[in-house]
C-alpha positions in Angstrom: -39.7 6.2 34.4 -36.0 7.8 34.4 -36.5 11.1 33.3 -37.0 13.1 36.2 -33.7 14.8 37.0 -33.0 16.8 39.9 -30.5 19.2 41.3 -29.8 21.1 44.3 -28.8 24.9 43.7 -28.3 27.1 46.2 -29.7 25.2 48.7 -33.3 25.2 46.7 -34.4 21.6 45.4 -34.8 21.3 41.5 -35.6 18.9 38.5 -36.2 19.0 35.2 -38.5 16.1 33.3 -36.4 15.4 30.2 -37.8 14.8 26.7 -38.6 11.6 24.9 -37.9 11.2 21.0 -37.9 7.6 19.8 -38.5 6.0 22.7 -34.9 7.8 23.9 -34.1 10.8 26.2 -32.3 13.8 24.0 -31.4 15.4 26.5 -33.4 18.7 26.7 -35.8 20.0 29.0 -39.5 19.5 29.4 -40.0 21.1 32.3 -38.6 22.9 35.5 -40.0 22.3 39.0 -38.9 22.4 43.0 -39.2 19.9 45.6 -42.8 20.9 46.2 -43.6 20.1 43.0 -42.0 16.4 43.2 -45.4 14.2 43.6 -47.3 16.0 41.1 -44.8 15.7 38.6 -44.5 11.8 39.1 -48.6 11.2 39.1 -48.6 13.8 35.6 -45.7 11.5 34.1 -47.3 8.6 35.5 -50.8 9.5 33.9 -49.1 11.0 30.9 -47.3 7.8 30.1 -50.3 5.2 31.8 -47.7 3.6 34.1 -48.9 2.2 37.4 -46.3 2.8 40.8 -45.0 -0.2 40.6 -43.3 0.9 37.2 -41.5 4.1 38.7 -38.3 4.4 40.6 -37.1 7.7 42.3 -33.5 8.5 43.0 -33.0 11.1 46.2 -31.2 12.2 48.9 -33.3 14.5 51.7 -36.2 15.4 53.3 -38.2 16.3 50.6 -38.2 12.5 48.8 -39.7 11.1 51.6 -43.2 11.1 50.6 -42.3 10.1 47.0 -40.6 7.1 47.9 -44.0 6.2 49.1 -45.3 6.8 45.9 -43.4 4.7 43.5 -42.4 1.0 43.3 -38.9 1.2 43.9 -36.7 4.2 45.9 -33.2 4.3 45.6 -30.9 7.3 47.7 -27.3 8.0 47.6 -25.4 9.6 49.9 -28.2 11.0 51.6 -29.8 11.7 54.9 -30.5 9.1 57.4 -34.0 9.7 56.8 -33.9 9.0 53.4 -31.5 6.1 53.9 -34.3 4.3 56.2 -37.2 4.9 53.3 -35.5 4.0 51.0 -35.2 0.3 49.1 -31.6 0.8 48.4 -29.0 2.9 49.8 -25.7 3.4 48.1 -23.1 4.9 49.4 -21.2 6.2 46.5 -20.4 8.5 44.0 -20.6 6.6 41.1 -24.1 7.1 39.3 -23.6 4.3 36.8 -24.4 2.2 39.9 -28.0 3.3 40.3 -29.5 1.1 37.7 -27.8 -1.8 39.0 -30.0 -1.5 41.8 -33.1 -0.8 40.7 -34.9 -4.7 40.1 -35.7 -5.3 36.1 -34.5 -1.8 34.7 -31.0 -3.3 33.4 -33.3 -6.4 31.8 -35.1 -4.4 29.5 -34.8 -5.4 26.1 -32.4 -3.4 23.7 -33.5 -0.7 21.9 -32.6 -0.5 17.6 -30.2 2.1 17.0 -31.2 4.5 14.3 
C-alpha cells in the first residue's frame, strides 16, 4: 500500500494516509490518526482500494505495530524495539529510508509508471 505515514510527536504516535492522483502520491494529506487508530486505517485502505493482506507492508518501530504486523503480508521495522524487531519480517538497522523498499519482496519489481 505505501501511503500510510507515520510520526512520533511528543511522545504521541501519528500518521497521515497520503493522497493518490494518477496512480501517484502528491504529497498531501488524507487523513490524520494515532496509534490506536493503526488497524482500522489499514482494513479502510485495504477495503477502499480491494487489496487483500498479502498486498500490504507496514513500516514501524514500537509497541503499538505489533498487532499490525500481524495484519499485513509483509512488516518491516527500523531501529526499533526488540519487540518489534522479533515480529517483524525484516529488521534494518539504519537510518537510511531508501533502504526500506529494498526489503520489502516484489515492491521494487513493479512495472514503471508513464510520466505525465
Amino acid at each position: 500500500m505505501g501511503n500510510v505515514i507515520g510520526q512520533r510527536i511528543a511522545g504521541v504516535e501519528t500518521g497521515i494516509t497520503t493522497r493518490l492522483a494518477a496512480s501517484r502520491f502528491d504529497g498531501s494529506a488524507q487523513r490524520h490518526f494515532l496509534d490506536i487508530d493503526k488497524i482500522g486505517v489499514i482494513a479502510q485502505c485495504r477495503q477502499t482500494r480491494d487489496a487483500t493482506p498479502a498486498l500490504v507492508f507496514h513500516i514501524g518501530d514500537s509497541r503499538s505495530d505489533l498487532p499490525l504486523f500481524g495484519k499485513v503480508g509483509f512488516a518491516v521495522t527500523q531501529n526499533s524495539s526488540a519487540q518489534a524487531r522479533a515480529a517483524a519480517h525484516v529488521a534494518l538497522d539504519s537510518d537510511k529510508l531508501y533502504e526500506i523498499p529494498t526489503q520489502v519482496p516484489g515492491l521494487l519489481d513493479l512495472p514503471a509508471q508513464p510520466q505525465s
